[in-house]
N, C-alpha and C positions, 0 to 999 in steps of 0.2 A: 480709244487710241492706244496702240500698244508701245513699247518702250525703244521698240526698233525706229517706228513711225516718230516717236516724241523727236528720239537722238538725231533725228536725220532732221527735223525742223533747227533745233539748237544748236548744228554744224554748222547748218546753212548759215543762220542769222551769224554763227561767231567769224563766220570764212567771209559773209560779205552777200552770199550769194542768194540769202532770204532777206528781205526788209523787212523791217520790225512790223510793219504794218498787214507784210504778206502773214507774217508769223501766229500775229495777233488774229486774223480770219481764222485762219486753220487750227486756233485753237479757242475760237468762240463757243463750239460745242462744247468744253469740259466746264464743268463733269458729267450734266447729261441735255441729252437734245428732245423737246418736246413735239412728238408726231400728233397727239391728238387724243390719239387711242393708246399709246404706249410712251413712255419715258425711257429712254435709252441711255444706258449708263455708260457712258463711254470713259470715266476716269475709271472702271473695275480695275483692265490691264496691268494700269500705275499702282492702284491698290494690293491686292491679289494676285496677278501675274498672268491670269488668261481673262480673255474676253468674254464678256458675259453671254452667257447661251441660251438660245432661245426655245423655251419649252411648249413646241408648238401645238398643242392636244387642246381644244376648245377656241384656238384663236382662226380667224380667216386663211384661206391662205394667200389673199391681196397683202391682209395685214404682216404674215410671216415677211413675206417678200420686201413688202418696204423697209423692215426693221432690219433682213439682214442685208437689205441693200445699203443700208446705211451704215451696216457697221462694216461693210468691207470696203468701205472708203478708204479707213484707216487702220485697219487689222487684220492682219495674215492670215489668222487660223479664228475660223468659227464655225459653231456648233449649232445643230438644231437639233431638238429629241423629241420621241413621240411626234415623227411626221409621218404623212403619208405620200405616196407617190403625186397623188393633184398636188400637195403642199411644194412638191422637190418641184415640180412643174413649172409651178408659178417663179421660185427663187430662179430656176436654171433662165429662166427669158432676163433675167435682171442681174444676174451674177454667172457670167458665162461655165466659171473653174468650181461652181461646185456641183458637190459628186452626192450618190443617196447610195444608202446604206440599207438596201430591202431587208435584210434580218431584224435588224441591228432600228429600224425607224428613225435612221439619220441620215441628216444634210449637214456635208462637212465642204466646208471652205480652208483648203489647207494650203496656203501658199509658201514658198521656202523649207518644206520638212526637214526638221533634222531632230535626229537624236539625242537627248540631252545627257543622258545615261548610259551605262551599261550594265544599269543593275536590271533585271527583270519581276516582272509582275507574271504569274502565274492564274490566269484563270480555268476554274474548277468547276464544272458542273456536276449535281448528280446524274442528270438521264438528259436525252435527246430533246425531250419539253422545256428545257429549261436553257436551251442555246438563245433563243432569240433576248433574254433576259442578258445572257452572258455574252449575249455580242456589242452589248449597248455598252457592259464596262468594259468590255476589249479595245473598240472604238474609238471612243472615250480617251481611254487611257496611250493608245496610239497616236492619237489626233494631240496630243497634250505634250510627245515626244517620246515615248516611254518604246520600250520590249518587249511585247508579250508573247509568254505562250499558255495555247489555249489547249486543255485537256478536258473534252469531254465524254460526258456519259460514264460515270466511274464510281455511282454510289453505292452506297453499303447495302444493299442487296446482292451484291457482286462483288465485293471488297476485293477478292484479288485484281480485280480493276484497278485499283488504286494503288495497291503494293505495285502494282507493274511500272505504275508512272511516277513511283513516290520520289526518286533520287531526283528528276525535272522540278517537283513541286521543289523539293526542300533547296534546289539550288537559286528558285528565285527570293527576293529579296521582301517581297508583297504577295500575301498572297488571298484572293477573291474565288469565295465559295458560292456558287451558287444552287440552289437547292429547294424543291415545293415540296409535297406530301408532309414527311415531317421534318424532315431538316435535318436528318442526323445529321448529316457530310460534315457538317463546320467544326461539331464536338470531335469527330473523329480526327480529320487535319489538325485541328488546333493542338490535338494528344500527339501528334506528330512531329509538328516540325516550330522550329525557335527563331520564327518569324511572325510579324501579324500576321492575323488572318481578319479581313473583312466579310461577314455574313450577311450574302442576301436571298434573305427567304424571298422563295414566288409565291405566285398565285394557283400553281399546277399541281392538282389531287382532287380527290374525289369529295363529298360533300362534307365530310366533320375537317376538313382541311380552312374550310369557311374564308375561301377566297384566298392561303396564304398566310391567317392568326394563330393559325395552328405552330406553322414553321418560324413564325417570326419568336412568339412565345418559347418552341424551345429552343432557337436561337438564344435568347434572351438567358437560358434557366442553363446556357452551359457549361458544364463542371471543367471543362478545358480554360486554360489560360490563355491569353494574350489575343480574344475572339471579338471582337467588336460588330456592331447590325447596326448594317441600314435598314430604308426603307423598304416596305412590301414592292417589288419586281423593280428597284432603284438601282439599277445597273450603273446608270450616269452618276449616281451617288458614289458607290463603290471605287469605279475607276479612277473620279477625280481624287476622292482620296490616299485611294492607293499614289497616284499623281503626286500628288503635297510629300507624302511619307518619303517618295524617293526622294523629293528633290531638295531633302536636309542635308 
C-alpha cells in the first residue's frame, strides 16, 4: 500500500466518509499478505517509498500475475524485472494498464505519472550489446519518476564518442555506466565528471570476460573517484539507486 493509497483511507475515516471498520479491512493486509507461494510486502511503500517489485526470472507466470494482481489493489506504480512476454501475458488478463518493456524485460504498472525532479539521471552505455542492460535502469528509474537521458554506444574504443556527448553526461545529476568486455567506461566517466557514477558491469564479451567478472572486477579496482558497482547486468539495481540519490 503506497502513501497516496494510505492518505486517502485516513481522510476518509477523519471526513466521516470511511468507517473505522471499512478502514480496518483495507488495512488487514499490512505489512504483508500470505499467497501461499509468496509473501507480499505491502508495508515496503510506507517503509522505503516504492513498491516492492517483482523479480520475475524462475517464478510462474500464474504466480507473477497474482502477486502483481495484488499489489495493484493498492499501488499506483509497479514493477516487474526479468519478465518475459508469456509472463506480460498472463499479468495484462489481470491488470488491464500494464504495459512490457521488450528491451528493457519489464512489466510496469504506472498509474498517475509524474515527475518528482528535475534533476537528471544519465544513462551510459559502452556499445549496442549492452542496451538491453541499460534499458532496465532507464526504466526503472523512469517508472520511479526520474529524467533520463539515454546515450548509447560511446565506449572507449571510440572515445570521441563520449567527448561528443560529454556536456549531456556532466549536466545530469546521476550518473549509470553501463559496460561488458572490460569495463573501462566507468573509470573513464568517473575521471570526468563530479557527480556519481553508478557501474554496472554485463555479461557481453568474449570468453576471459567469464560471463561479466572480468568487468565487474575492474569496476571494482577503479582509480576514479566517486564510482560505485552494482550487480553483474543489475540494471534494476542501478536505476533504483540512482532513484534514492535524486530524491535527497
Amino acid at each position: 500500500m503506497d502513501k497516496k493509497h494510505l492518505q486517502r483511507i485516513l481522510d476518509g475515516v477523519a471526513s466521516g466518509e470511511v468507517s473505522i471498520e471499512e478502514a480496518m479491512r483495507l488495512l488487514a493486509n499490512l505489512p504483508f499478505e500470505d499467497l501461499g507461494f509468496a509473501n507480499i510486502d505491502h508495508h515496503r511503500p510506507l517503509r522505503s517509498g516504492a513498491t516492492e517489485t517483482v523479480f520475475c526470472q524462475g517464478k510462474k507466470s500464474e504466480q507473477i500475475a497474482a502477486i502483481m494482481e495484488k499489489l495493484a489493489e493498492n499501488n499506483d506504480h509497479i514493477m516487474g524485472t526479468r519478465a518475459t512476454r508469456e509472463d506480460f501475458d498472463a499479468v495484462k488478463r489481470v491488470v488491464s494498464d500494464a504495459v512490457y518493456y521488450e528491451e528493457a524485460r519489464m512489466i510496469v504498472i504506472n498509474r498517475n505519472p509524474a515527475v518528482f525532479s528535475e534533476k537528471r539521471i544519465a544513462v551510459v552505455t559502452a556499445g549496442t550489446a549492452d542496451i538491453p542492460v541499460a534499458e532496465e535502469a532507464a526504466v526503472t528509474a523512469e517508472a520511479l519518476g526520474n529524467c533520463v537521458d539515454r546515450i548509447y554506444d560511446v565506449g572507449v574504443a571510440g572515445i570521441h564518442r563520449l567527448f561528443a556527448k560529454l556536456d549531456k553526461i556532466r549536466a545530469a545529476n546521476v550518473v549509470i555506466v553501463v559496460a561488458g568486455m572490460e569495463g573501462a567506461l566507468a573509470s573513464v566517466v568517473g575521471g570526468l565528471v563530479d557527480k556519481p557514477v553508478i557501474a554496472v558491469p554485463t555479461s557481453i564479451g568474449y570468453g576471459a570476460n567469464l560471463g561479466g567478472i572480468s568487468a565487474l572486477l575492474s569496476m571494482l579496482n577503479s582509480c576514479a573517484n566517486g564510482v560505485g558497482i552494482v550487480n553483474i547486468d543489475n540494471g534494476f539495481g542501478a536505476g533504483y539507486l540512482a532513484s534514492n540519490i535524486n530524491r535527497l
